[in-house]
N, CA, C, O and CB atoms as a CASP TS submission, in Angstrom:
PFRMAT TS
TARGET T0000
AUTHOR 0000-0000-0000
METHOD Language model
MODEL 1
PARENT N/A
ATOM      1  N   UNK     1     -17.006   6.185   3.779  1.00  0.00           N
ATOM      2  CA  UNK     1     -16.588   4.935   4.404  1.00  0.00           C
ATOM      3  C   UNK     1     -17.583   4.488   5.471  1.00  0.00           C
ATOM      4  O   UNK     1     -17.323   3.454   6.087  1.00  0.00           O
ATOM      5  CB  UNK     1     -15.199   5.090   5.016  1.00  0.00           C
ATOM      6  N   UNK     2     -18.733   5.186   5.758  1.00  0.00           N
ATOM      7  CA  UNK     2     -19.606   5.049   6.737  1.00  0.00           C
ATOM      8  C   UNK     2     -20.389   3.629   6.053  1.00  0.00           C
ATOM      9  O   UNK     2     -21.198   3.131   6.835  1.00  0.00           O
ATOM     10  CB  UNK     2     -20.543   6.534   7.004  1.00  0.00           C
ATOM     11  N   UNK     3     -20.287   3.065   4.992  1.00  0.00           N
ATOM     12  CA  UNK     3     -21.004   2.347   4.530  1.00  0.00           C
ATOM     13  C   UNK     3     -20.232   0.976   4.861  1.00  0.00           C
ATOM     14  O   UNK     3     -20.415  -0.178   4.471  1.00  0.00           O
ATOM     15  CB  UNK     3     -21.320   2.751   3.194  1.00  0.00           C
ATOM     16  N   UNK     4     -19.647   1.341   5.409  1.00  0.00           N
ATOM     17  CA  UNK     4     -18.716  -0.385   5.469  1.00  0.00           C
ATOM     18  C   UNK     4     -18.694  -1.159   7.023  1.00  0.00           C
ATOM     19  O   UNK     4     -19.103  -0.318   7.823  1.00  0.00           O
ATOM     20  CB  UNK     4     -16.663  -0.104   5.060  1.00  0.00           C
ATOM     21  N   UNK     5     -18.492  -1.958   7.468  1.00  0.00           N
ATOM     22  CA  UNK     5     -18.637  -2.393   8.617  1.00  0.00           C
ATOM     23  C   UNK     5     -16.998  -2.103   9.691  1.00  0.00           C
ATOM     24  O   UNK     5     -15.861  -2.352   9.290  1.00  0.00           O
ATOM     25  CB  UNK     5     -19.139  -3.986   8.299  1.00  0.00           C
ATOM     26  N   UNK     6     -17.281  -1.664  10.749  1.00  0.00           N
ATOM     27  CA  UNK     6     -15.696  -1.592  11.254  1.00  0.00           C
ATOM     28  C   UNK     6     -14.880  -2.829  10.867  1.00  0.00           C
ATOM     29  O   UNK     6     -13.841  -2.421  10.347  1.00  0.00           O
ATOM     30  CB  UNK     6     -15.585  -1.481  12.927  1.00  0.00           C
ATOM     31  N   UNK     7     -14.902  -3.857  10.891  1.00  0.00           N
ATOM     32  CA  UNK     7     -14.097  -5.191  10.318  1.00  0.00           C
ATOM     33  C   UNK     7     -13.635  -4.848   8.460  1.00  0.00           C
ATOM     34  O   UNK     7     -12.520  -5.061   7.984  1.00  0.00           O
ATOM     35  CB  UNK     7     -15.450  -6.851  10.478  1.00  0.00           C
ATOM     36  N   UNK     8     -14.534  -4.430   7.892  1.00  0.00           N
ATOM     37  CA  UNK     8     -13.906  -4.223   6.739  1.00  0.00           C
ATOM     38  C   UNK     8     -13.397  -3.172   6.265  1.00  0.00           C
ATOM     39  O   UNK     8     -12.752  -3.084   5.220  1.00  0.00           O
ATOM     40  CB  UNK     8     -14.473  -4.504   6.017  1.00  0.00           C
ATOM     41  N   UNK     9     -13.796  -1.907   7.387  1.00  0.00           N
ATOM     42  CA  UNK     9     -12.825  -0.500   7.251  1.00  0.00           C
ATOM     43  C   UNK     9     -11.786  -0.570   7.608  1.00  0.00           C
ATOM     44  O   UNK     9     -10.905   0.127   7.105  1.00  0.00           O
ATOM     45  CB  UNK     9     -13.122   0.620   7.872  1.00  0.00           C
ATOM     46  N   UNK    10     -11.517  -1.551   8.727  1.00  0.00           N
ATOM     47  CA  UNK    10      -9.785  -1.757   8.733  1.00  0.00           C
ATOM     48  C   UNK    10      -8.864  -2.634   7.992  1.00  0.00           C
ATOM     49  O   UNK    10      -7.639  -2.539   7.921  1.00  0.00           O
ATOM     50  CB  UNK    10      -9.391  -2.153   9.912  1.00  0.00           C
ATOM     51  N   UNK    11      -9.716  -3.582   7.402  1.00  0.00           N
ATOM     52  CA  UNK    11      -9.222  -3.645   5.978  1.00  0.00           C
ATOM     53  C   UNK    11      -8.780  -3.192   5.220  1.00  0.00           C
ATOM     54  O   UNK    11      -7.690  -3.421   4.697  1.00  0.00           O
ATOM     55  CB  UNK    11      -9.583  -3.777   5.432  1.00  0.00           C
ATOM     56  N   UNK    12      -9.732  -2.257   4.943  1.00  0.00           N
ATOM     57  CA  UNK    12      -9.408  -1.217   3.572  1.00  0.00           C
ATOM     58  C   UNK    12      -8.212  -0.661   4.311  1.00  0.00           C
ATOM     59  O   UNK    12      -7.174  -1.136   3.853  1.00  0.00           O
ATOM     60  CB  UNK    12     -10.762   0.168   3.014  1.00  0.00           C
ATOM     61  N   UNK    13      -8.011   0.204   5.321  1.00  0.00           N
ATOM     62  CA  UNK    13      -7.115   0.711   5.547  1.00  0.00           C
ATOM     63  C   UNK    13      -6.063  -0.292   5.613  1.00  0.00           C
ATOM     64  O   UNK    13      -5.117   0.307   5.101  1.00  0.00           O
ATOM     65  CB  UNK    13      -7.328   1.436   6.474  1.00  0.00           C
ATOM     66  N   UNK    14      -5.755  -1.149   5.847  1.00  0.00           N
ATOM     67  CA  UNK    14      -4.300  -1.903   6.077  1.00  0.00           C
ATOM     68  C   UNK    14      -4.141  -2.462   4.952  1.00  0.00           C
ATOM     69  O   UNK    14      -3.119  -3.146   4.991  1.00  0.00           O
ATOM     70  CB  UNK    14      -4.128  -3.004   7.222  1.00  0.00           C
ATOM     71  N   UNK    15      -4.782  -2.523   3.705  1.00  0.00           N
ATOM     72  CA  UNK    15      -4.306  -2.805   2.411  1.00  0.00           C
ATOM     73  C   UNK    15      -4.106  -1.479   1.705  1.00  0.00           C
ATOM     74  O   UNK    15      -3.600  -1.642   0.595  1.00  0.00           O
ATOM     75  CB  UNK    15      -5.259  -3.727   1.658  1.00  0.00           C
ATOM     76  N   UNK    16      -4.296  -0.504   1.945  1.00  0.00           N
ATOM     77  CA  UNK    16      -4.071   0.741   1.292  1.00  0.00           C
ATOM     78  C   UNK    16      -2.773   1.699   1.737  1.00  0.00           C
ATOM     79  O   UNK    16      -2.264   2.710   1.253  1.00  0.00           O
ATOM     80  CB  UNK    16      -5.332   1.482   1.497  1.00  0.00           C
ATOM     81  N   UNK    17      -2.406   0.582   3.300  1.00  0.00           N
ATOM     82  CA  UNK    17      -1.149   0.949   3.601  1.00  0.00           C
ATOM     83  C   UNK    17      -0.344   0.225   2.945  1.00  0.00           C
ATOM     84  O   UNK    17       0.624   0.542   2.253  1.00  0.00           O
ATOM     85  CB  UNK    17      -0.857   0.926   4.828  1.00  0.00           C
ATOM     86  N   UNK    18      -0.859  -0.930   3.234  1.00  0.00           N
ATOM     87  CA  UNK    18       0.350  -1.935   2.277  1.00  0.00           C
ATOM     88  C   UNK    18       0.854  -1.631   0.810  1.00  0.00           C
ATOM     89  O   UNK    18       1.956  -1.945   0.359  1.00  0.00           O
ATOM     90  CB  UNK    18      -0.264  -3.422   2.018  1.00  0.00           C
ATOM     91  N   UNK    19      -0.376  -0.819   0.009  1.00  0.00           N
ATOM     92  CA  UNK    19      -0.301  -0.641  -1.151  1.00  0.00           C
ATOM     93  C   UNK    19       0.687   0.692  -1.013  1.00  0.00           C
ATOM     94  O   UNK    19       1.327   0.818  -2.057  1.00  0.00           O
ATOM     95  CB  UNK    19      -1.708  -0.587  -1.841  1.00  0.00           C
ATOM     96  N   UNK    20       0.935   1.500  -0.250  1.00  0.00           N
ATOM     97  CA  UNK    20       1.259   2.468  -0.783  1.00  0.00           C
ATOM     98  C   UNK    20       2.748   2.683  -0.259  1.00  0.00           C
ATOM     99  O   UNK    20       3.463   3.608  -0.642  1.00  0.00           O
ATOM    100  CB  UNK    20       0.276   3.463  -0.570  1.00  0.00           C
ATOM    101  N   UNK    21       3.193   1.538   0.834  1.00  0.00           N
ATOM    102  CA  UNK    21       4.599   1.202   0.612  1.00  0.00           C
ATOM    103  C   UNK    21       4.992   0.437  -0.302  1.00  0.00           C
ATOM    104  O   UNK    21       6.104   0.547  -0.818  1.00  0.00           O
ATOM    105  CB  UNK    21       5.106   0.727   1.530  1.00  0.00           C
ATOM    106  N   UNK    22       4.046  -0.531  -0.659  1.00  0.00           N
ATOM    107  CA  UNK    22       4.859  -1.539  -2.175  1.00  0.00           C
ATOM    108  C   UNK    22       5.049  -0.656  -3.425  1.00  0.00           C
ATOM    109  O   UNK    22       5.727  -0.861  -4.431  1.00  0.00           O
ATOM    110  CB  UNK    22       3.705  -3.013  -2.890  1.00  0.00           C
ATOM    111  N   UNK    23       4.360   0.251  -3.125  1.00  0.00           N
ATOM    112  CA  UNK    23       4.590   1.290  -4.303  1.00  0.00           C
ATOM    113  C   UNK    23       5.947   2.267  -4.257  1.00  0.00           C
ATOM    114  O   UNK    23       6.760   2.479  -5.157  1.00  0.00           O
ATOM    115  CB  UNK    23       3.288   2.291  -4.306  1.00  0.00           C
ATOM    116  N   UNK    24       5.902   2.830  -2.778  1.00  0.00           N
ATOM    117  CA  UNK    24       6.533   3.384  -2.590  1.00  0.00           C
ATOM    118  C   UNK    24       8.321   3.013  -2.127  1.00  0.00           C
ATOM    119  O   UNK    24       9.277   3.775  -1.978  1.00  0.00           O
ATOM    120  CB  UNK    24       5.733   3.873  -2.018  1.00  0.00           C
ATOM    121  N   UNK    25       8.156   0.943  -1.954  1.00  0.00           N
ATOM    122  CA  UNK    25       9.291   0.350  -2.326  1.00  0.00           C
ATOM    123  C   UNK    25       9.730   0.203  -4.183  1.00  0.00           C
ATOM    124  O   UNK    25      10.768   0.093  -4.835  1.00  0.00           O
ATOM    125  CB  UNK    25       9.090  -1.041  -1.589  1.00  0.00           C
ATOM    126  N   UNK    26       8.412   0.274  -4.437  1.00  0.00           N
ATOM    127  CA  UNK    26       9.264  -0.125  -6.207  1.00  0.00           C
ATOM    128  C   UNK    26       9.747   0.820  -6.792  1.00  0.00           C
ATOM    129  O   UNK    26      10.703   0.529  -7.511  1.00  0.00           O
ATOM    130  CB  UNK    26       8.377  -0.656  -7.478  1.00  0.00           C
ATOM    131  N   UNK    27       9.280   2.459  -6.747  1.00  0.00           N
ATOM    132  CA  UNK    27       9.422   3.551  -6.733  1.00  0.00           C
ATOM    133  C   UNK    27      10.887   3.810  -6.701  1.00  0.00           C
ATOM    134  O   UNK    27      11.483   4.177  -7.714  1.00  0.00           O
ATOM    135  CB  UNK    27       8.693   4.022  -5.832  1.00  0.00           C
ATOM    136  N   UNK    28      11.792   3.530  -4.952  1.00  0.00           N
ATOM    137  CA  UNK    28      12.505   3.762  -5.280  1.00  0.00           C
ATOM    138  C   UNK    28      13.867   2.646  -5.471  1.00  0.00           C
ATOM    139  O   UNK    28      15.055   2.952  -5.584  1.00  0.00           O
ATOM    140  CB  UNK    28      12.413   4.678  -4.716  1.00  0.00           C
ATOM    141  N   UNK    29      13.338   1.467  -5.465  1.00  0.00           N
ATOM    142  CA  UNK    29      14.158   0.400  -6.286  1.00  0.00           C
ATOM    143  C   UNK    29      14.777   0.850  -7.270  1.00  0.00           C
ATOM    144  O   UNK    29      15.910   0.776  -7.747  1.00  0.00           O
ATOM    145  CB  UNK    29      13.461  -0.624  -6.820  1.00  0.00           C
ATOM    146  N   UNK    30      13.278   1.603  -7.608  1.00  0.00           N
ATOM    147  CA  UNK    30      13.057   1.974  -9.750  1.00  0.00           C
ATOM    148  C   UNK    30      14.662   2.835 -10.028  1.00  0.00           C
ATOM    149  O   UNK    30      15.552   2.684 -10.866  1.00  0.00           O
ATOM    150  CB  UNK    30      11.049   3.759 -10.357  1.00  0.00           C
ATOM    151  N   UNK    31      14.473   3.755  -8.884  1.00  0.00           N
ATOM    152  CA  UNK    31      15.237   5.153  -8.857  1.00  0.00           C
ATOM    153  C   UNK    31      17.025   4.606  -8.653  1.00  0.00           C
ATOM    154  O   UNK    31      17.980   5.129  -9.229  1.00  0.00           O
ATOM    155  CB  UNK    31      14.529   6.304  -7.252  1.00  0.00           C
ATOM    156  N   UNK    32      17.081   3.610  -7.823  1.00  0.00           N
ATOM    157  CA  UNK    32      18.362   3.527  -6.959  1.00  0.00           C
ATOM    158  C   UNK    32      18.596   2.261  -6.897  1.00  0.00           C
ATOM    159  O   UNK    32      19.712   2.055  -6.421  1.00  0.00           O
ATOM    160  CB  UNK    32      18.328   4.091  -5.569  1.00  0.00           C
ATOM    161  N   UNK    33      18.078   1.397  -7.148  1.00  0.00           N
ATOM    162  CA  UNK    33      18.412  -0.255  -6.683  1.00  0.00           C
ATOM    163  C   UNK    33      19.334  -0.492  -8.250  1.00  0.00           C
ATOM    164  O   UNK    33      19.410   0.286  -9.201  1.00  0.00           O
ATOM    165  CB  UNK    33      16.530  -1.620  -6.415  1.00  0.00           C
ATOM    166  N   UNK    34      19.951  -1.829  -8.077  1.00  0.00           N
ATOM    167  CA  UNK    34      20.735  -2.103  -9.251  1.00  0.00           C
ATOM    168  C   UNK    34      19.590  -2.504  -9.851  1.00  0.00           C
ATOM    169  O   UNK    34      18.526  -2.884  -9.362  1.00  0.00           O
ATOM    170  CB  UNK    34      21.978  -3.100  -9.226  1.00  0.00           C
ATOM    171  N   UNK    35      20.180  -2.278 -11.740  1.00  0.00           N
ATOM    172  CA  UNK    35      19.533  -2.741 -12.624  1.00  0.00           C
ATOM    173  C   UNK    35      19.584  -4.156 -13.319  1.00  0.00           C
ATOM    174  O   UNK    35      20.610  -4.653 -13.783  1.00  0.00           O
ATOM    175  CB  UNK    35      19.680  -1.951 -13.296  1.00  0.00           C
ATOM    176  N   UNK    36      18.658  -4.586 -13.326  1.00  0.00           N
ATOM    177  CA  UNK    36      18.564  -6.842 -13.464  1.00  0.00           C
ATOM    178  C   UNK    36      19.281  -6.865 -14.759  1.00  0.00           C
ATOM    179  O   UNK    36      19.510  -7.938 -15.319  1.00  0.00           O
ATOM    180  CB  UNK    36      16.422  -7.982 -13.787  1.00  0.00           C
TER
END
């Protein structure tokens, strides 16, 4: 990650958070939410 500029390393990081609660919301929708 040394290759990236601080402005776009915190990028990456705050979309890789985002990604890994939207995942980790559909996940357990998948598991427990009602079915459509």
């Amino acid at each position: 990650m040394s290759l990236l500029s601080p402005k776009t390393e915190k990028l990456v990081k705050r979309v890789t958070i985002v990604a890994t609660v939207t995942a980790s919301y559909f996940l357990l929708t998948a598991d427990y939410g009602p079915q459509p």
